[in-house]
N, CA, C and O atoms as a GROMACS GRO file, in nm:
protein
  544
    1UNK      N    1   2.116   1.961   0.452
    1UNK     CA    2   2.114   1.819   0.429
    1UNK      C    3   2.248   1.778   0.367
    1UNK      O    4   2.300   1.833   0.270
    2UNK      N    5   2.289   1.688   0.426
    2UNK     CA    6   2.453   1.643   0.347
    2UNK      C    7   2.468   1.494   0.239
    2UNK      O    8   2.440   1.376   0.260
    3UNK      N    9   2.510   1.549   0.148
    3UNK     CA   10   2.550   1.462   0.030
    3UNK      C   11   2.500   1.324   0.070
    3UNK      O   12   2.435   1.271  -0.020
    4UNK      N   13   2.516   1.237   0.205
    4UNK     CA   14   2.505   1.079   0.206
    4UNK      C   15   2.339   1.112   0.282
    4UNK      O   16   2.285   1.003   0.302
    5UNK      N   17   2.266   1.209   0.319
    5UNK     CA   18   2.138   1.189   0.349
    5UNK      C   19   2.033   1.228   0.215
    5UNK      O   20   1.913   1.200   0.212
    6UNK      N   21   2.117   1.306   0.096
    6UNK     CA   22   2.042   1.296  -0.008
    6UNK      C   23   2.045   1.162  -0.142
    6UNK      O   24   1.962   1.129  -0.225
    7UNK      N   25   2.184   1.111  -0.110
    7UNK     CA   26   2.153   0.988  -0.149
    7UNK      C   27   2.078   0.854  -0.092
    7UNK      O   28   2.057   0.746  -0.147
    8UNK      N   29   2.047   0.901   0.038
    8UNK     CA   30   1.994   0.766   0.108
    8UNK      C   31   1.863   0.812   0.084
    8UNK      O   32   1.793   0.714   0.108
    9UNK      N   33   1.768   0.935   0.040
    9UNK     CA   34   1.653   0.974  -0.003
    9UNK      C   35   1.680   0.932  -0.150
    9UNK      O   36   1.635   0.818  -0.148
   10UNK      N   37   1.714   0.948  -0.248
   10UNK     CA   38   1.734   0.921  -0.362
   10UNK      C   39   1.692   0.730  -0.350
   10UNK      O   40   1.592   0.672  -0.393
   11UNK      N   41   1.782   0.687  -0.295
   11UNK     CA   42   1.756   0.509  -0.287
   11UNK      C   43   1.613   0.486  -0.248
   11UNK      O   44   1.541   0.423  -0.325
   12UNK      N   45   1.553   0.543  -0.106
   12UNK     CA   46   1.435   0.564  -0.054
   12UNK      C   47   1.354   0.598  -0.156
   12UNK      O   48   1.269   0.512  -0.181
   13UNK      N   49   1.352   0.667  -0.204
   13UNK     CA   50   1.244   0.717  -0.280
   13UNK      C   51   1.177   0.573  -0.460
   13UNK      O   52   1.070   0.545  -0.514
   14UNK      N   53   1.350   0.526  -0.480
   14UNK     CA   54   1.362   0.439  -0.554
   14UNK      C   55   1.299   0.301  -0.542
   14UNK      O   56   1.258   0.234  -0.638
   15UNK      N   57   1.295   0.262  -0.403
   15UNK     CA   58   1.256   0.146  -0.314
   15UNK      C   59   1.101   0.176  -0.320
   15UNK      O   60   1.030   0.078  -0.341
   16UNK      N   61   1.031   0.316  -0.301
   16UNK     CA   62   0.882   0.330  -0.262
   16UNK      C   63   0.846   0.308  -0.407
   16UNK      O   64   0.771   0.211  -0.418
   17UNK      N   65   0.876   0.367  -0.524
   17UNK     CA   66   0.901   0.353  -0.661
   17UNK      C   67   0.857   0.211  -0.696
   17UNK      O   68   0.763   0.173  -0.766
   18UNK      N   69   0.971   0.130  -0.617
   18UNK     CA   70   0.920  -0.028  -0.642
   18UNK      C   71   0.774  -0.068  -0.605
   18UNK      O   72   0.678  -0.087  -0.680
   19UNK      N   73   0.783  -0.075  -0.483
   19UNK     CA   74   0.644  -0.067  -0.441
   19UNK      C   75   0.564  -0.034  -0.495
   19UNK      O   76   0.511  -0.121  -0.564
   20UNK      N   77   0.515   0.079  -0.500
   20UNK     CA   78   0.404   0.157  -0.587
   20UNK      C   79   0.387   0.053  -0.699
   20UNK      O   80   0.276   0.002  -0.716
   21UNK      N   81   0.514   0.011  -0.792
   21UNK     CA   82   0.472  -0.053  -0.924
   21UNK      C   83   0.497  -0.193  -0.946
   21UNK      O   84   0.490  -0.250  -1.055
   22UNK      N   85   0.542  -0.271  -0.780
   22UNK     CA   86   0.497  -0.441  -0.785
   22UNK      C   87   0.483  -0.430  -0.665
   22UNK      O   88   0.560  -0.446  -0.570
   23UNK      N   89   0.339  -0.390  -0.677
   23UNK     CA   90   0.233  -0.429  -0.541
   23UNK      C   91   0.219  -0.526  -0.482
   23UNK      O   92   0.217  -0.567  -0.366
   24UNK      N   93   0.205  -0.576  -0.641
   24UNK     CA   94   0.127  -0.716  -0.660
   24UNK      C   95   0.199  -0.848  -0.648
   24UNK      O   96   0.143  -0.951  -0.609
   25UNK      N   97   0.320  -0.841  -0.680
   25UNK     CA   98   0.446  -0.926  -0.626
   25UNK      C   99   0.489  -0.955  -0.533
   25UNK      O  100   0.498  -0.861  -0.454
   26UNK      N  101   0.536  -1.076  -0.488
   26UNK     CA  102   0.534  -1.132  -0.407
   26UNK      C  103   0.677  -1.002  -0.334
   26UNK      O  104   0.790  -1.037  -0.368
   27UNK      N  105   0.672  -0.901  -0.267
   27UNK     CA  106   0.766  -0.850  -0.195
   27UNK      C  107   0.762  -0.856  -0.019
   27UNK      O  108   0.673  -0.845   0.065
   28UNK      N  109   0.906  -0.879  -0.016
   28UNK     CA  110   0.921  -0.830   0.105
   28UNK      C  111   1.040  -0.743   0.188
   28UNK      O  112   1.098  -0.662   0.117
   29UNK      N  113   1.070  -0.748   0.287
   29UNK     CA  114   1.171  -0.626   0.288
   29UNK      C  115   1.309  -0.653   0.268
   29UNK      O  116   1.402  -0.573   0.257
   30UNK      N  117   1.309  -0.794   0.265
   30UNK     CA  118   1.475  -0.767   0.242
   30UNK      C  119   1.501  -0.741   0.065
   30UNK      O  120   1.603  -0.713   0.004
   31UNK      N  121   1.394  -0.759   0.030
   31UNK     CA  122   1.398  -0.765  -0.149
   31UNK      C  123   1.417  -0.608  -0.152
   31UNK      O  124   1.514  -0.547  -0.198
   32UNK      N  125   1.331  -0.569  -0.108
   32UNK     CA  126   1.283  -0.404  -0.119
   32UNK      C  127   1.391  -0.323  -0.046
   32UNK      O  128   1.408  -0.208  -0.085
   33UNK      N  129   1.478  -0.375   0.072
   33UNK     CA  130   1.583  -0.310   0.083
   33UNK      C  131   1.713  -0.337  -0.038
   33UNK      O  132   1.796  -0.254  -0.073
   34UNK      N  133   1.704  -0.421  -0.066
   34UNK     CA  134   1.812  -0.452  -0.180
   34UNK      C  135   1.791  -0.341  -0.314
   34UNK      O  136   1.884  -0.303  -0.384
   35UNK      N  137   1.674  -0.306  -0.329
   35UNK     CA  138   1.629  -0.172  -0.416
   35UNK      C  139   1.705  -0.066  -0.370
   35UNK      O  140   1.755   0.022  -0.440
   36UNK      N  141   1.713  -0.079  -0.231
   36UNK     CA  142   1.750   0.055  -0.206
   36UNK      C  143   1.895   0.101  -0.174
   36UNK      O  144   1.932   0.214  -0.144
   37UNK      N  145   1.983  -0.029  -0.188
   37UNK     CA  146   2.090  -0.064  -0.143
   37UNK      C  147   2.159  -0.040  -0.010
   37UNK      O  148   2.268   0.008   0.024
   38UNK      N  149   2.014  -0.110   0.077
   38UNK     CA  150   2.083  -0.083   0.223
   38UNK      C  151   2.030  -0.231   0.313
   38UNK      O  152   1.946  -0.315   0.280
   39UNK      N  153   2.120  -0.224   0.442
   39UNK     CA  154   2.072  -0.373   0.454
   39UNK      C  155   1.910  -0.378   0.494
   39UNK      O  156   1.860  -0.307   0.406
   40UNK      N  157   1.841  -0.408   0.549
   40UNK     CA  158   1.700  -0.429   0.575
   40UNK      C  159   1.683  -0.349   0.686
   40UNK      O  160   1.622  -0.244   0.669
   41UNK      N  161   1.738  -0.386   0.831
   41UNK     CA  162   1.734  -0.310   0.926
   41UNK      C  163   1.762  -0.154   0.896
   41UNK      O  164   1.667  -0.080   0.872
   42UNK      N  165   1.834  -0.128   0.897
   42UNK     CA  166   1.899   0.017   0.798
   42UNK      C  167   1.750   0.086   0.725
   42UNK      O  168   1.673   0.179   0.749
   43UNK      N  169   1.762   0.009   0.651
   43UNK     CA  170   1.648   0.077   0.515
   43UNK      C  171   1.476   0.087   0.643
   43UNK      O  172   1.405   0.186   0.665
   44UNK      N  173   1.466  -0.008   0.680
   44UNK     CA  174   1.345  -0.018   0.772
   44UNK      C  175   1.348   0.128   0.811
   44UNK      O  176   1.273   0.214   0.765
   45UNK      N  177   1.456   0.148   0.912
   45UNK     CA  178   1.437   0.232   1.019
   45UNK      C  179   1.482   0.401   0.908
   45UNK      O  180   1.486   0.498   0.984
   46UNK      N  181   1.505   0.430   0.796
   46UNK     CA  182   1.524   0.515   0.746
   46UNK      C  183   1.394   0.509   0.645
   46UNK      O  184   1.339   0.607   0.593
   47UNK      N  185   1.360   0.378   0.630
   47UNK     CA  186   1.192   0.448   0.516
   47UNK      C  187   1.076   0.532   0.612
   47UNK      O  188   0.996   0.624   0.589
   48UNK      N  189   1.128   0.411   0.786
   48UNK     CA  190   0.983   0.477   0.839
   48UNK      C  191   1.058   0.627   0.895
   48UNK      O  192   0.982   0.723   0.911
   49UNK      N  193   1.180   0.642   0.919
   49UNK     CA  194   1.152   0.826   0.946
   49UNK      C  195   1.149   0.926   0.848
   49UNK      O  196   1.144   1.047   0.868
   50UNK      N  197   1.156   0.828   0.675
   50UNK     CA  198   1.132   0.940   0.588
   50UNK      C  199   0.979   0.967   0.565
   50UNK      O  200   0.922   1.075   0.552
   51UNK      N  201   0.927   0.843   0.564
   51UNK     CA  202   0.788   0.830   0.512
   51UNK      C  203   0.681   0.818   0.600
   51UNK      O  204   0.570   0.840   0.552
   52UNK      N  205   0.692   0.780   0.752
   52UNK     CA  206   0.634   0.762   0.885
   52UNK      C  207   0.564   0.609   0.866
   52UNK      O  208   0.470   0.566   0.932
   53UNK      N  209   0.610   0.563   0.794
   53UNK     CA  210   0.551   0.422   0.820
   53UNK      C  211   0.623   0.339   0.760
   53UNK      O  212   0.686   0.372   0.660
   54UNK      N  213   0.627   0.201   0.817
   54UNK     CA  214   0.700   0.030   0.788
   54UNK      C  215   0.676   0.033   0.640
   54UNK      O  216   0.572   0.055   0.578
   55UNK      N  217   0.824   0.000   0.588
   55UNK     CA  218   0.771  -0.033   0.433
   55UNK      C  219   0.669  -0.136   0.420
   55UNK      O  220   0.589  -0.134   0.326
   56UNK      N  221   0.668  -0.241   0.523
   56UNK     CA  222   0.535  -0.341   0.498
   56UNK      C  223   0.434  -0.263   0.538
   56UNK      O  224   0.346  -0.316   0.470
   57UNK      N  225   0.374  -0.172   0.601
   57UNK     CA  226   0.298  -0.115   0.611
   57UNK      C  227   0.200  -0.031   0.482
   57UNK      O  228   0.079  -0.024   0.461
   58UNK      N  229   0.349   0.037   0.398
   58UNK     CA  230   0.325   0.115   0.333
   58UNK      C  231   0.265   0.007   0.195
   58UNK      O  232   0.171   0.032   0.121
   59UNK      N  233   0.353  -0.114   0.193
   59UNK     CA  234   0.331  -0.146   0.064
   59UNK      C  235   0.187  -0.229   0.110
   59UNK      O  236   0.100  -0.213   0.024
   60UNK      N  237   0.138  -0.319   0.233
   60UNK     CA  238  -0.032  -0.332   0.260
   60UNK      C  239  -0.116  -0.176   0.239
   60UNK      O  240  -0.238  -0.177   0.220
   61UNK      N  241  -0.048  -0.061   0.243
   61UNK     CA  242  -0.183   0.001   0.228
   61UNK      C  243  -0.192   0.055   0.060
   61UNK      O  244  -0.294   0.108   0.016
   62UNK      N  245  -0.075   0.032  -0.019
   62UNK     CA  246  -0.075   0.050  -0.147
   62UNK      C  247  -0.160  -0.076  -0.243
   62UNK      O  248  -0.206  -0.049  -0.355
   63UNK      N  249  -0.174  -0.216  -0.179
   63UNK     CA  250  -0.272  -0.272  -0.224
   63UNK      C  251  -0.346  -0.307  -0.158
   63UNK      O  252  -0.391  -0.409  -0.210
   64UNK      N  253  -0.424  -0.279  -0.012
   64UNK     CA  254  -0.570  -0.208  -0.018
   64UNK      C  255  -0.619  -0.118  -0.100
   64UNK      O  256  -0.735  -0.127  -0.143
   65UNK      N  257  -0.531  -0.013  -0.136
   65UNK     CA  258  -0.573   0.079  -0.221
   65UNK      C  259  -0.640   0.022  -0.389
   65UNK      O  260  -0.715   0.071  -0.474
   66UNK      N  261  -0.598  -0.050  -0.380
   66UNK     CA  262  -0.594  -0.135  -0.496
   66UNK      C  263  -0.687  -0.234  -0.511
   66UNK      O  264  -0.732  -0.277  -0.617
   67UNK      N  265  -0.708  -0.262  -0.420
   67UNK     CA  266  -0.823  -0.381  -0.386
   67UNK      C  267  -0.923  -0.301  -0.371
   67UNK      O  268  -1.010  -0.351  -0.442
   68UNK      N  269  -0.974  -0.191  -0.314
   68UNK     CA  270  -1.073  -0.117  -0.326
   68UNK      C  271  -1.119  -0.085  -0.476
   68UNK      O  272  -1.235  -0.097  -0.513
   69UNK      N  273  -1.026  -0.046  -0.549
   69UNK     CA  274  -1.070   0.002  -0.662
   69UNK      C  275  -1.145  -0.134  -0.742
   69UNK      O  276  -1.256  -0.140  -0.795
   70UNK      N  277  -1.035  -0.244  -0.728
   70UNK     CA  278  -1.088  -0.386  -0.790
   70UNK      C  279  -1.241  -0.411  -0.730
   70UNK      O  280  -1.331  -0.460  -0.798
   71UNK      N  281  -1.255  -0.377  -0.614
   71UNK     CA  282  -1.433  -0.440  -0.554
   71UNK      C  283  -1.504  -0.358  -0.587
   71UNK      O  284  -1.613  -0.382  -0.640
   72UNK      N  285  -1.456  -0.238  -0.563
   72UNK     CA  286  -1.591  -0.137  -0.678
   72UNK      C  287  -1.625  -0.160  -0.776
   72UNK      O  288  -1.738  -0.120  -0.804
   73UNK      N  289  -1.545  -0.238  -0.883
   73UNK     CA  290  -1.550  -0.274  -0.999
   73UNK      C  291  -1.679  -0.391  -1.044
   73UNK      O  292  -1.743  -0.419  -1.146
   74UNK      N  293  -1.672  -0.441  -0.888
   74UNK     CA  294  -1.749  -0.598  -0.836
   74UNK      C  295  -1.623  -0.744  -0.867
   74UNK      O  296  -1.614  -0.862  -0.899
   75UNK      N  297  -1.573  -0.665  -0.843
   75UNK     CA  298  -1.445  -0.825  -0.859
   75UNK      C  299  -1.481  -0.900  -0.698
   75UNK      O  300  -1.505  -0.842  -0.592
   76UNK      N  301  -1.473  -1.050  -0.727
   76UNK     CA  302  -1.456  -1.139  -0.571
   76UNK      C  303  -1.366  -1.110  -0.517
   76UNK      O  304  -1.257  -1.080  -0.566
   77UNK      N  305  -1.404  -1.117  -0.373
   77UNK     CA  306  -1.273  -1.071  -0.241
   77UNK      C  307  -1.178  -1.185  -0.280
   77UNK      O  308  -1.073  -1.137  -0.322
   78UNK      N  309  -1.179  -1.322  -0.282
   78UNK     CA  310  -1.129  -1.377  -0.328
   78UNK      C  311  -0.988  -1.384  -0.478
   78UNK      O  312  -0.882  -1.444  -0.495
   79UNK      N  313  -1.071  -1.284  -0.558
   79UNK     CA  314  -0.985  -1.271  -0.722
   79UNK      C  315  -0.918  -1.164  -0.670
   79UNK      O  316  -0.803  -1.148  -0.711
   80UNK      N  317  -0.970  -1.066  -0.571
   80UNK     CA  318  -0.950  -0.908  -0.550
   80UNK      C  319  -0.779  -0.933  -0.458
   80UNK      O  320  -0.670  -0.880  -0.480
   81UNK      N  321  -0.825  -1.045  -0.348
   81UNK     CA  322  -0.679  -1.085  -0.289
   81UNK      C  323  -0.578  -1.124  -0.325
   81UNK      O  324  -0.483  -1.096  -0.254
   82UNK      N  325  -0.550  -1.217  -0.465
   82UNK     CA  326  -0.509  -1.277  -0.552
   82UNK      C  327  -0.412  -1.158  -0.618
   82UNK      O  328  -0.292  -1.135  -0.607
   83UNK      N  329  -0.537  -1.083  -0.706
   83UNK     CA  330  -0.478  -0.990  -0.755
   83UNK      C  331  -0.392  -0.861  -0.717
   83UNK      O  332  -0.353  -0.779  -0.800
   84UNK      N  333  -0.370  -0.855  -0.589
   84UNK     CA  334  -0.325  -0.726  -0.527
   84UNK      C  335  -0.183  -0.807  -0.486
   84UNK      O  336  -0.075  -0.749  -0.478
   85UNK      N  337  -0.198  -0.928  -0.465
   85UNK     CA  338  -0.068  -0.996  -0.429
   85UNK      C  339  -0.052  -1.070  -0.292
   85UNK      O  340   0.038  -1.126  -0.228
   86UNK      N  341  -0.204  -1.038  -0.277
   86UNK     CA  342  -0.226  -1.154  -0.114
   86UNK      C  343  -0.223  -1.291  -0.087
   86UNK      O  344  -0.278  -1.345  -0.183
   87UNK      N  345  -0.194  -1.363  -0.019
   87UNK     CA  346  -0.185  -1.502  -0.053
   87UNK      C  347  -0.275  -1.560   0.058
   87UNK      O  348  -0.292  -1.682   0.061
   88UNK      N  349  -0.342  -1.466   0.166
   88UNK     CA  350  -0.400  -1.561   0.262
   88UNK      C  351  -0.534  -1.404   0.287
   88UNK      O  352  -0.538  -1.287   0.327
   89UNK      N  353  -0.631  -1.523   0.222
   89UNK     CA  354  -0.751  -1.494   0.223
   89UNK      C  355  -0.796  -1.395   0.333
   89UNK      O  356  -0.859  -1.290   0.319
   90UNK      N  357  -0.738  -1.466   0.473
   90UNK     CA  358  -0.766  -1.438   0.608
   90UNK      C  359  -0.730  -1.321   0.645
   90UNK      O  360  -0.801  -1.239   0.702
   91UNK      N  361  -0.566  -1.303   0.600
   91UNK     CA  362  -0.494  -1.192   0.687
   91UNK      C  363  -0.541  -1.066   0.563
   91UNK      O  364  -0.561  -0.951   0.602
   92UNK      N  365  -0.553  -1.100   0.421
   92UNK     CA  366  -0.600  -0.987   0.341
   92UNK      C  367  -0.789  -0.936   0.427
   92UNK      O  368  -0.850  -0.835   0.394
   93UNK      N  369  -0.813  -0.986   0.479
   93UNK     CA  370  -1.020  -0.998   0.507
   93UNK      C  371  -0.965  -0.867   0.626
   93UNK      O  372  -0.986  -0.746   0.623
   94UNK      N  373  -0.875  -0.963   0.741
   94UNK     CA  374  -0.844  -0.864   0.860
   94UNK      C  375  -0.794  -0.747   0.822
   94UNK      O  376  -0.852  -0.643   0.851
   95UNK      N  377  -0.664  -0.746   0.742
   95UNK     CA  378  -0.557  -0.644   0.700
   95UNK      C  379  -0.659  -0.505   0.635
   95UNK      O  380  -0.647  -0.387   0.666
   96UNK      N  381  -0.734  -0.552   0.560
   96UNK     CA  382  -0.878  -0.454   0.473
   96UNK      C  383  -0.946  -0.420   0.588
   96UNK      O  384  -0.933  -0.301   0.616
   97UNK      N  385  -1.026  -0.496   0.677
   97UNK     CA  386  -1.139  -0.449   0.764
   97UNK      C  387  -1.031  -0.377   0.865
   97UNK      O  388  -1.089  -0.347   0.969
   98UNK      N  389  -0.893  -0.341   0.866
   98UNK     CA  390  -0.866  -0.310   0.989
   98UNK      C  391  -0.876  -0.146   0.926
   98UNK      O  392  -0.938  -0.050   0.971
   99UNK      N  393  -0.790  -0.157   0.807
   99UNK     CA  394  -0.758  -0.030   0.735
   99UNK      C  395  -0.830   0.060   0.680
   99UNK      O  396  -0.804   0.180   0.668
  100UNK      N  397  -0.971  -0.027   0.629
  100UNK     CA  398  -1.093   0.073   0.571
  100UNK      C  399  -1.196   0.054   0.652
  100UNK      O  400  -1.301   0.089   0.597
  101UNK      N  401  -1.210   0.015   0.754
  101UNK     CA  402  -1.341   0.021   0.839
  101UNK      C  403  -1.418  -0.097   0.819
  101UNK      O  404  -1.493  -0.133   0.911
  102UNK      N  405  -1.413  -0.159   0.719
  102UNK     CA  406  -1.560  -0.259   0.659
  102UNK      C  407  -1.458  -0.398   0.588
  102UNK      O  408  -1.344  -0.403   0.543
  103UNK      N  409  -1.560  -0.492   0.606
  103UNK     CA  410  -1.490  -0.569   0.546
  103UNK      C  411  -1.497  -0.594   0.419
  103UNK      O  412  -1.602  -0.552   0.369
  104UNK      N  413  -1.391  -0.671   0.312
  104UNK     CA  414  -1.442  -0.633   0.175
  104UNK      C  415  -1.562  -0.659   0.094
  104UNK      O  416  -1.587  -0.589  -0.004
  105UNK      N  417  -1.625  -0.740   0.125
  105UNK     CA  418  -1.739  -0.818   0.092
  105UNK      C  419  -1.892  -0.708   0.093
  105UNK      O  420  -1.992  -0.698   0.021
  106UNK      N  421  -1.813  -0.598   0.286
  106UNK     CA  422  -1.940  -0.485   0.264
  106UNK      C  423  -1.857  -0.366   0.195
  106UNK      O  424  -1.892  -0.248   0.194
  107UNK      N  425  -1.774  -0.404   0.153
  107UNK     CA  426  -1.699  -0.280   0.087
  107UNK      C  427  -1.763  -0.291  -0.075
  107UNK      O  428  -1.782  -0.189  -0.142
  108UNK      N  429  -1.788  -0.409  -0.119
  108UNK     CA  430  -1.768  -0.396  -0.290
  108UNK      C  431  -1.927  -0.370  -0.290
  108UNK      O  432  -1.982  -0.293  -0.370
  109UNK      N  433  -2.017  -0.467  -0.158
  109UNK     CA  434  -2.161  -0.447  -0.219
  109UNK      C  435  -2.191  -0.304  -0.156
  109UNK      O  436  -2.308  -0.311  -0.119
  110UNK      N  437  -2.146  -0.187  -0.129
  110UNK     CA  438  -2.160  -0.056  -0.103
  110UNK      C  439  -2.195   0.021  -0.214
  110UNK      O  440  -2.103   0.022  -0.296
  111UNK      N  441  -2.310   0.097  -0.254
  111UNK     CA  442  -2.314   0.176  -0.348
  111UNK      C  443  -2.181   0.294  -0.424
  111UNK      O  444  -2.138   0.392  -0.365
  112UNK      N  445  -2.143   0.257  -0.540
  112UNK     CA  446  -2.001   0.381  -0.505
  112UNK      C  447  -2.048   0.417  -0.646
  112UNK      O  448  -1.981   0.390  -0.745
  113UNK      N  449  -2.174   0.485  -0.654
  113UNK     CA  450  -2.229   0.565  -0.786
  113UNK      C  451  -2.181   0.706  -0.784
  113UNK      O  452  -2.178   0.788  -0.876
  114UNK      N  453  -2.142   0.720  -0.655
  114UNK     CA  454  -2.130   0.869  -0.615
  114UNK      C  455  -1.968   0.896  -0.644
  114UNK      O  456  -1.914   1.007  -0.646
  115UNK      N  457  -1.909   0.779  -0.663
  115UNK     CA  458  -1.790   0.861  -0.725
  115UNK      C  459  -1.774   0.883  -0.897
  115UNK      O  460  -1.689   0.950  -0.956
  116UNK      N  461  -1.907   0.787  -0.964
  116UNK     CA  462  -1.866   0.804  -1.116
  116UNK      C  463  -1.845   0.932  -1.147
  116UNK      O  464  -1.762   0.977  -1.226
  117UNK      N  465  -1.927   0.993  -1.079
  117UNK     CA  466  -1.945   1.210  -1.149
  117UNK      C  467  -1.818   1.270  -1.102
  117UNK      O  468  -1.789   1.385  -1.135
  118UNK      N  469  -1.715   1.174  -1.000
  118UNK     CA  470  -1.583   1.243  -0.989
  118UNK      C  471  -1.479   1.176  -1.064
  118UNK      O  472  -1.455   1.057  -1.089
  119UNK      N  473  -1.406   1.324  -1.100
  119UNK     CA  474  -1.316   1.288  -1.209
  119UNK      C  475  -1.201   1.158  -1.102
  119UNK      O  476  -1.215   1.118  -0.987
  120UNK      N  477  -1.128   1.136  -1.173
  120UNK     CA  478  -1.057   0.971  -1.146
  120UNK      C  479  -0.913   1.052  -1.041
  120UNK      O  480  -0.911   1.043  -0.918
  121UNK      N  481  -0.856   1.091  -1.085
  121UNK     CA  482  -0.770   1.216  -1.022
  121UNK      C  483  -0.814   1.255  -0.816
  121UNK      O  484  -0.757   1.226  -0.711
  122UNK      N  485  -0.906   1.310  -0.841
  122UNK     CA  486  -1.005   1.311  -0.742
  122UNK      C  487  -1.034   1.153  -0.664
  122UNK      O  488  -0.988   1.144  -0.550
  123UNK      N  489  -1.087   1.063  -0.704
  123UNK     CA  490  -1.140   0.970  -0.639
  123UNK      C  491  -1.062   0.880  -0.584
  123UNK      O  492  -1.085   0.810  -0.486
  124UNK      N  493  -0.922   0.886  -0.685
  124UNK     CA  494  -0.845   0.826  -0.631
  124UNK      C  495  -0.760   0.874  -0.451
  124UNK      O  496  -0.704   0.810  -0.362
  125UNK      N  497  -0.790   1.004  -0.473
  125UNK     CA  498  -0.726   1.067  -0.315
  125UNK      C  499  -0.838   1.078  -0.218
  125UNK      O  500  -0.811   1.099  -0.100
  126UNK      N  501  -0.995   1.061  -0.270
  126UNK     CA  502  -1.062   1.056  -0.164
  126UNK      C  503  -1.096   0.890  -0.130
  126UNK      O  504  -1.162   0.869  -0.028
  127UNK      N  505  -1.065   0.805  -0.191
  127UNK     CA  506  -1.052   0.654  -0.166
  127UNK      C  507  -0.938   0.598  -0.098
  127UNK      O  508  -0.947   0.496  -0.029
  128UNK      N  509  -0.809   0.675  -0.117
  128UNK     CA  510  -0.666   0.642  -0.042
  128UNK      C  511  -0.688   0.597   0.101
  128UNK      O  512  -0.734   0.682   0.178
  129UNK      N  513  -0.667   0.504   0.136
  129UNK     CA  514  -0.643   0.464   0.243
  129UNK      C  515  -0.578   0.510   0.324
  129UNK      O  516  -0.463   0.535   0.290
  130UNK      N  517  -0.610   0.535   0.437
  130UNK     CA  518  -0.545   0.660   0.529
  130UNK      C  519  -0.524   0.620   0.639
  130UNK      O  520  -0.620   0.614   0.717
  131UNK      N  521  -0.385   0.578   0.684
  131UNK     CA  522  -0.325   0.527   0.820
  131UNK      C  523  -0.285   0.619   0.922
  131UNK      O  524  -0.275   0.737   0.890
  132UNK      N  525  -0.258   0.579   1.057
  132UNK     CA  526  -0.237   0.707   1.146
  132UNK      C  527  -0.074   0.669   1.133
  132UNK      O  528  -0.011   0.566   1.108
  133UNK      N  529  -0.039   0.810   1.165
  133UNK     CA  530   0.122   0.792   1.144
  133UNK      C  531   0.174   0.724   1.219
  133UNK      O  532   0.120   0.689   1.324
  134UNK      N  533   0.316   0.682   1.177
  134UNK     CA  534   0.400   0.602   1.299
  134UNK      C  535   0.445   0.742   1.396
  134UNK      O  536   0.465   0.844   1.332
  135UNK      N  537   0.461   0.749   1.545
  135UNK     CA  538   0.518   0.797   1.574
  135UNK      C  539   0.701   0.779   1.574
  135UNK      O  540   0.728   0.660   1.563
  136UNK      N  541   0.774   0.830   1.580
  136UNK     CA  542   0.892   0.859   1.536
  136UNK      C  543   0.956   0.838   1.664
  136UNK      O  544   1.077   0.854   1.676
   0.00000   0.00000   0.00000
């Protein structure tokens, strides 16, 4: 690996960094390439062959992930969209029912007693939202 492909992982990794910790913020990619200090196109096409998926991809399934945990809780699909950083009711209802199977409404009234007895560590990787890869 040569010196300018471990710094363009270093930025990459910095940019997912963001993500992960403003979900919930209003982001999008040219913001999130500016994290990474590359132009948008650039950063696009180097997050999805590091990571196999669209940084918008990655950062919708980092708050589904998130929104799941909020409806288990019994939070409204409504507060639950809000809070993850969605702004349209609609495309968060589709974006959820496409990614977890169900829509959120049968997602929160679903029994999820069966994960209290698992430790949090655990539940969190068997709850992860799980996309099929981009092909490359």
């Amino acid at each position: 690996m040569t010196p300018e492909e471990i710094a363009d992982l270093v930025h990459l990794r910095r940019a997912r960094d963001r993500i992960d910790r403003d979900y919930s913020q209003p982001l999008d990619v040219q913001a999130i390439a500016r994290t990474a200090l590359m132009s948008p196109a650039h950063f696009s096409r180097k997050f999805r062959s590091a990571y196999g998926e669209t940084p918008y991809s990655y950062l919708m399934t980092r708050r589904i992930e998130r929104a799941k945990a909020l409806l288990r809780q019994g939070k409204s699909v409504t507060d639950t969209c809000l809070a993850v950083g969605c702004t349209s009711l609609g495309s968060f209802s589709s974006r959820f029912t496409e990614i977890v199977g169900v829509s959120p409404s049968r997602y929160r009234d679903h029994d999820h007693r069966d994960l209290e007895v698992v430790p949090s560590c655990v539940s969190r990787f068997v709850t992860r939202p799980r996309r099929t890869p981009v092909a490359v």
